[in-house]
MARBA-3410 file (N, C-alpha, C, O; in Angstrom, 1 decimal):
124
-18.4,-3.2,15.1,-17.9,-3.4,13.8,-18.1,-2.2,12.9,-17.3,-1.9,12.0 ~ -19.1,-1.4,13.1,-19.4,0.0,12.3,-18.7,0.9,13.1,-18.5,2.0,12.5 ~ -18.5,0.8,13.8,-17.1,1.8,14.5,-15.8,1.4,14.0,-15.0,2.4,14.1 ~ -15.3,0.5,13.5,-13.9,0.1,13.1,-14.1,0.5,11.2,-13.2,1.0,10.6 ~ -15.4,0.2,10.8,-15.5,0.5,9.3,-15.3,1.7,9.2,-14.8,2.2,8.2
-16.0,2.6,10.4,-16.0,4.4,9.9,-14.3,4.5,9.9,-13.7,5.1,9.1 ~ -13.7,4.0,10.7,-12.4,5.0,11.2,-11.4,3.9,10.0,-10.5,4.5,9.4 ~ -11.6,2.7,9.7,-11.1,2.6,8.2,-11.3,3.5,7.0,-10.5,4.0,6.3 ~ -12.9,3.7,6.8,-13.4,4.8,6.0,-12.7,5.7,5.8,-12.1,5.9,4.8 ~ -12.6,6.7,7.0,-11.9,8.2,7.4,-10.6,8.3,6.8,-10.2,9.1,5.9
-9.7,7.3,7.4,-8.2,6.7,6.9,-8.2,6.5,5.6,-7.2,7.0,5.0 ~ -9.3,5.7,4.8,-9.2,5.6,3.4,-9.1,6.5,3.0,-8.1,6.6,2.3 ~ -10.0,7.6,3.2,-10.1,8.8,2.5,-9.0,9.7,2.8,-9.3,10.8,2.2 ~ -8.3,9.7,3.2,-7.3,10.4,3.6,-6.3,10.3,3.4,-5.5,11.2,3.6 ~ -5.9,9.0,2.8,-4.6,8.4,2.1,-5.3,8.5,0.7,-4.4,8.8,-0.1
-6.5,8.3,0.2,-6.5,8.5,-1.1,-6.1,9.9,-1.8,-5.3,10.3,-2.7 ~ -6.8,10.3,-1.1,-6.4,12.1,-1.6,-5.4,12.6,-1.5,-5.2,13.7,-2.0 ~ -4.5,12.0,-0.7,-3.3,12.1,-0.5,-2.6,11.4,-1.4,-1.5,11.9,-1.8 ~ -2.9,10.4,-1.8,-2.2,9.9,-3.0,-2.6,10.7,-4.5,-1.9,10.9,-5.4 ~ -3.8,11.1,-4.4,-3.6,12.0,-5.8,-3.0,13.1,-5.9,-2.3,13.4,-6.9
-3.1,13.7,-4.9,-2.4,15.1,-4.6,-0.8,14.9,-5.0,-0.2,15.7,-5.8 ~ 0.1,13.7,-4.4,1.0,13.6,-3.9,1.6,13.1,-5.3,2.6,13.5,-5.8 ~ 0.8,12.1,-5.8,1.8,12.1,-7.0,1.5,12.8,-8.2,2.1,12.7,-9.2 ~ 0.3,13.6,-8.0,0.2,14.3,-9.5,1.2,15.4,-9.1,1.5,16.1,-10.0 ~ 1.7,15.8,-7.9,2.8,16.9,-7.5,4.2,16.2,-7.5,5.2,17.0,-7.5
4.2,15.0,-7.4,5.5,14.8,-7.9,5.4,14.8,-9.9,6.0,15.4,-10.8 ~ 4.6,14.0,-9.7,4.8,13.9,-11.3,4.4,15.1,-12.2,4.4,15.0,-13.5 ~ 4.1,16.5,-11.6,4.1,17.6,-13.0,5.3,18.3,-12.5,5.8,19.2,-13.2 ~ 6.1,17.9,-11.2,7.5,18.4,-10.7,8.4,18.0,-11.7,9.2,18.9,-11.9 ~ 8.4,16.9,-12.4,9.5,15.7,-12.8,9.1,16.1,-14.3,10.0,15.9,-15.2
8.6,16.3,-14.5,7.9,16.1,-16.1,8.3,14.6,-17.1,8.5,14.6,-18.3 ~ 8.4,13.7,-16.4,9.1,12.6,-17.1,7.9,11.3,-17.7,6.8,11.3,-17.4 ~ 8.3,10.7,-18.2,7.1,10.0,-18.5,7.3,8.4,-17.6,6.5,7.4,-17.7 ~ 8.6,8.5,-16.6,8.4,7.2,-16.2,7.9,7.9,-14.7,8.3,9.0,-14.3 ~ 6.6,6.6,-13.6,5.8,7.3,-12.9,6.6,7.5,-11.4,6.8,6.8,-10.5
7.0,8.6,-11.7,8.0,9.1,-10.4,6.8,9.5,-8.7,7.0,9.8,-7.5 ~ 5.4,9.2,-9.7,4.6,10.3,-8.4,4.1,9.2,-7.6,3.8,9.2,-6.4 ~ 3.9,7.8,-8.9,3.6,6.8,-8.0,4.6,6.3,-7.3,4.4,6.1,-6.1 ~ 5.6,6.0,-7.7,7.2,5.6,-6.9,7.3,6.4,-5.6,7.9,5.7,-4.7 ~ 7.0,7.6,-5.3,7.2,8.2,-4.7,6.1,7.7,-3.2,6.4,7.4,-2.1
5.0,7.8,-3.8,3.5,7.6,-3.3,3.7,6.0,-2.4,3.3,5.8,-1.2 ~ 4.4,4.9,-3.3,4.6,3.9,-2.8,5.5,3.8,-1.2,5.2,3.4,-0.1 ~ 6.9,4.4,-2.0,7.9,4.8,-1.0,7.7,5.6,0.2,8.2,5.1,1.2 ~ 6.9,6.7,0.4,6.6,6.7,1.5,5.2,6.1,2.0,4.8,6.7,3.0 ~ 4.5,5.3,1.7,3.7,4.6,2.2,4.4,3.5,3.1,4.2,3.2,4.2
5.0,3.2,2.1,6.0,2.4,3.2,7.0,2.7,4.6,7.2,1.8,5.5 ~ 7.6,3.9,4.7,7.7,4.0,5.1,7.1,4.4,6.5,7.5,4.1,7.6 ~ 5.9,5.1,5.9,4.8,5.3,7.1,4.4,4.1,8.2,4.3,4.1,9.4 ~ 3.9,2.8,6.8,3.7,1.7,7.9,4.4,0.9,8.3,4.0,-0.2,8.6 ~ 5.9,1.3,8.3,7.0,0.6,9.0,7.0,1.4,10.2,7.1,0.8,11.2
6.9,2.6,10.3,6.9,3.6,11.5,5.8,3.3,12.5,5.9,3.0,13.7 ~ 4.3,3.3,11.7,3.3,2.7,12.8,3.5,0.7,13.0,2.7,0.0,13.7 ~ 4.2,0.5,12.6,4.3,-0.6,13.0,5.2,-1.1,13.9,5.0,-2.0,14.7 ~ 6.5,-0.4,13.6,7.2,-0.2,15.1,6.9,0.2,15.9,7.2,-0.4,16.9 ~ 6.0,1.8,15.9,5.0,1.8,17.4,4.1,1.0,17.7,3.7,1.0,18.9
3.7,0.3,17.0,2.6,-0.3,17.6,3.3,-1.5,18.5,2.8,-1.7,19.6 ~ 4.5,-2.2,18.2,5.4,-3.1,19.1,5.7,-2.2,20.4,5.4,-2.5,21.5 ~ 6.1,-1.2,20.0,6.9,-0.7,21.1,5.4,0.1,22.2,5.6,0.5,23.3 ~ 4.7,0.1,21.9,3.2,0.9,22.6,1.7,-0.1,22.5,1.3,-0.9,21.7 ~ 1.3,0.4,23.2,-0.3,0.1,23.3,-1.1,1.1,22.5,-2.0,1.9,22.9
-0.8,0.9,21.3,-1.8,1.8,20.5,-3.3,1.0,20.2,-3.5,-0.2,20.0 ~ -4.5,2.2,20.2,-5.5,1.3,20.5,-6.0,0.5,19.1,-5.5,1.0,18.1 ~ -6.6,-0.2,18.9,-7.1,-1.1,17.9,-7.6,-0.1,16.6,-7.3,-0.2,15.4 ~ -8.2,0.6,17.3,-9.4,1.5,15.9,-8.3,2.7,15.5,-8.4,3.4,14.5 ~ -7.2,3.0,16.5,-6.3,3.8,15.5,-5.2,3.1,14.8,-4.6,3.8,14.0
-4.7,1.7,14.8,-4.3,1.1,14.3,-4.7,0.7,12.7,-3.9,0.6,11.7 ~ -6.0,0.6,12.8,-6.8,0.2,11.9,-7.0,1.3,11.0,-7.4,1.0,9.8 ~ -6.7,2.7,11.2,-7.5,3.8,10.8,-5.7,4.2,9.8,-5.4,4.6,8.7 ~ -5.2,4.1,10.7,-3.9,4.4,9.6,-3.1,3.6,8.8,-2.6,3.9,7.7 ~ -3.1,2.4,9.2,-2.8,1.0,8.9,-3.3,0.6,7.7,-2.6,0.7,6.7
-4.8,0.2,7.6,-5.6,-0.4,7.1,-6.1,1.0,5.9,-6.0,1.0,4.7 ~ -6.6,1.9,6.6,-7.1,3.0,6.3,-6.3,3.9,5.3,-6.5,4.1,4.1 ~ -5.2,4.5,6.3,-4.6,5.6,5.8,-3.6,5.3,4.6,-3.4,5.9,3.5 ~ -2.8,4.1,5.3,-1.5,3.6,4.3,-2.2,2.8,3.0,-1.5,2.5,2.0 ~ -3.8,2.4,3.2,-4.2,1.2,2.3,-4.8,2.2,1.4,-4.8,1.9,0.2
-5.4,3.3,1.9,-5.6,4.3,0.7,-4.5,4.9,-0.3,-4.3,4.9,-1.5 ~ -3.8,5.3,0.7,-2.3,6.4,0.1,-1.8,5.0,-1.3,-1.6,5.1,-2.6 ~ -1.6,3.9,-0.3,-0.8,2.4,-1.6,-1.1,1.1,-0.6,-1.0,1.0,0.7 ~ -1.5,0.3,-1.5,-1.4,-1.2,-1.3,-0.3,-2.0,-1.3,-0.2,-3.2,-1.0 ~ 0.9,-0.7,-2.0,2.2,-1.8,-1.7,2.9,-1.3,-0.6,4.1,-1.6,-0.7
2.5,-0.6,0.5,3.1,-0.6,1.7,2.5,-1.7,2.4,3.3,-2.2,3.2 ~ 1.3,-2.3,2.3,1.2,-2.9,2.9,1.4,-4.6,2.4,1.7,-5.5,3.2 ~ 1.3,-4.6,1.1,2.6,-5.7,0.6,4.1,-6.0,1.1,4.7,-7.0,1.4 ~ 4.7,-4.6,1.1,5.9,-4.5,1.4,6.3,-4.8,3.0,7.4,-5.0,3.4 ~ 5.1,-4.7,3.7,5.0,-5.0,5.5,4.7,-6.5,5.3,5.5,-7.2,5.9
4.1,-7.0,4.8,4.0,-8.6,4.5,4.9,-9.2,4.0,4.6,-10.4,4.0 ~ 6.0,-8.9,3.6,7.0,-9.5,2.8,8.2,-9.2,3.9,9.1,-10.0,4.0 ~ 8.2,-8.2,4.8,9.4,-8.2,5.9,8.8,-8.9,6.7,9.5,-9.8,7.0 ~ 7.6,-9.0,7.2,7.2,-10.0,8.2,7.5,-11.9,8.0,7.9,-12.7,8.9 ~ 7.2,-12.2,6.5,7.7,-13.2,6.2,9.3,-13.1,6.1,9.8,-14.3,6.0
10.2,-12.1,6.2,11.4,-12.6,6.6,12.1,-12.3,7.7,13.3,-12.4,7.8 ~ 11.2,-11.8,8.5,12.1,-11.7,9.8,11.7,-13.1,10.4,12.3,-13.7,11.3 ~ 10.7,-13.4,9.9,9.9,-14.8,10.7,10.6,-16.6,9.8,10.0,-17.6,9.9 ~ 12.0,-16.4,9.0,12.8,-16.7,8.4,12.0,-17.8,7.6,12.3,-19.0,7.5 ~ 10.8,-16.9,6.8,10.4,-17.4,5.5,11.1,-16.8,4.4,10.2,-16.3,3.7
11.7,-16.6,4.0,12.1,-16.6,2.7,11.6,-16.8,1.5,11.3,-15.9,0.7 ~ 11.6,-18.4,1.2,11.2,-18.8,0.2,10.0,-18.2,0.1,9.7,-17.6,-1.0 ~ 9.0,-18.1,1.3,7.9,-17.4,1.0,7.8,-16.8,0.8,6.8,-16.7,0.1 ~ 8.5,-15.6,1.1,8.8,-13.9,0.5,8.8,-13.7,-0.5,7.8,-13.0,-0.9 ~ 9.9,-14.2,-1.4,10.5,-14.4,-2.3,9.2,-14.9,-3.7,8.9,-14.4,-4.8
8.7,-16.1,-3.1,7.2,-16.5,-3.6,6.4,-15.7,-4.0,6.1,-15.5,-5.2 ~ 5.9,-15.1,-3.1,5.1,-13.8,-2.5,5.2,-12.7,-3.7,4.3,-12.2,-4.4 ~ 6.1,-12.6,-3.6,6.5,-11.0,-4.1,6.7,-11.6,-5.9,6.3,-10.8,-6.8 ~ 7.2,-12.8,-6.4,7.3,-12.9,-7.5,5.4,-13.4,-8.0,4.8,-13.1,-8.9 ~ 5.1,-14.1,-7.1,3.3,-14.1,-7.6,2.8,-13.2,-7.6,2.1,-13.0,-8.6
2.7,-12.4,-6.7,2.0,-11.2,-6.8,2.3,-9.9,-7.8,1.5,-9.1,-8.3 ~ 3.6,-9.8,-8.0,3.9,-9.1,-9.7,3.4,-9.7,-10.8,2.7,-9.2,-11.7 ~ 3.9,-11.1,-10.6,3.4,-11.9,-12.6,1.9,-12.1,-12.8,1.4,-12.4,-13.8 ~ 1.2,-11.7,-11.5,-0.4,-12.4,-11.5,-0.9,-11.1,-11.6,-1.7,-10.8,-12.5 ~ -0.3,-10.1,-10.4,-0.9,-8.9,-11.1,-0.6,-8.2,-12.1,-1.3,-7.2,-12.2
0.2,-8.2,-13.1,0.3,-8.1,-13.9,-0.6,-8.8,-15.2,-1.1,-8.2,-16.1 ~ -0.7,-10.3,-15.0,-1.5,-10.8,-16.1,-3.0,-10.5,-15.3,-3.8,-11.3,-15.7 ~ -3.4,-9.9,-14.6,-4.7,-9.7,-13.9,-5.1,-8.5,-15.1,-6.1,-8.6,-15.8 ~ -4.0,-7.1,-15.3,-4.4,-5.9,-15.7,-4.5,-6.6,-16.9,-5.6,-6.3,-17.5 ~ -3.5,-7.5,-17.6,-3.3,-7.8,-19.4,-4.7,-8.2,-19.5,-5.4,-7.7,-20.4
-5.2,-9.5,-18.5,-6.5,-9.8,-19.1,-7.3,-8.9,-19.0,-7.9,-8.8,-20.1 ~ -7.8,-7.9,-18.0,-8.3,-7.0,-17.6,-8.6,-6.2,-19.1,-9.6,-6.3,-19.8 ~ -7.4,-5.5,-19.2,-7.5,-4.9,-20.7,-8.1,-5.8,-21.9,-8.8,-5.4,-22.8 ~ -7.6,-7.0,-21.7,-8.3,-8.0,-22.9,-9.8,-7.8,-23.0,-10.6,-7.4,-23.9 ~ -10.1,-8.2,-21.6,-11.7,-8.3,-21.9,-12.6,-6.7,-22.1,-13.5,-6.5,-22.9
-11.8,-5.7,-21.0,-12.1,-4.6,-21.4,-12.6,-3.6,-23.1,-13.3,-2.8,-23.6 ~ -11.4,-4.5,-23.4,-11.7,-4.3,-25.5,-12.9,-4.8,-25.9,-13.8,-4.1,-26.4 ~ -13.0,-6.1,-25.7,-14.3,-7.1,-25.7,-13.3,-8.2,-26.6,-13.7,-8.5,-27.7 ~ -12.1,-8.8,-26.2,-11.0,-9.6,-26.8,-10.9,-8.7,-28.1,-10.1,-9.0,-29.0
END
């Protein structure tokens, strides 16, 4: 189990830094005030773990590098790649409604997650 946490660890760190890098370089590129670095940051996270996830069908990739870019690398870089792999999984597996569920709870909740967040953060 402490062999699977380090190579999560490693991956974490590796997508995180990659995510600051990547969008504070898109976003002093753009100079815009809507967040193009995070859009960007999300978008290819996604695409990343659509790629290792098609190898991993099509190959025997081993467990701890699965974990290491998966879990790790893509879950540092953004969390909505790996939302965005949960929501095609629920529709290729012809959930829908759950998708659809999915993706609208997890916007309005996280959303009212940050509002209260800031609420209480003030002190109400």
């Amino acid at each position: 189990m402490l062999r699977i946490i380090f190579y999560v660890g490693i991956g974490g760190f590796i997508g995180s830094v990659a995510r600051y890098y990547l969008a504070s370089y898109v976003q002093t590129k753009l100079l815009s005030s809507w967040p193009y670095g995070t859009f960007a940051v999300n978008i290819i996270g996604c695409f990343f773990i659509g790629l290792l996830f098609a190898a991993g069908e099509r190959s025997a990739m081993r467990p701890e590098l699965r974990l290491m870019l998966a879990t790790g690398l893509c879950g540092g870089l953004t969390t909505f790649s790996s939302f965005s792999l949960e929501l095609v999984g629920l529709l290729r597996n012809g959930q829908a409604l759950y998708a659809f569920t999915y993706a609208a709870f997890s916007v309005l909740v996280g959303l009212a997650g940050v509002w209260l967040g800031m609420l209480v953060g003030k002190g109400w």
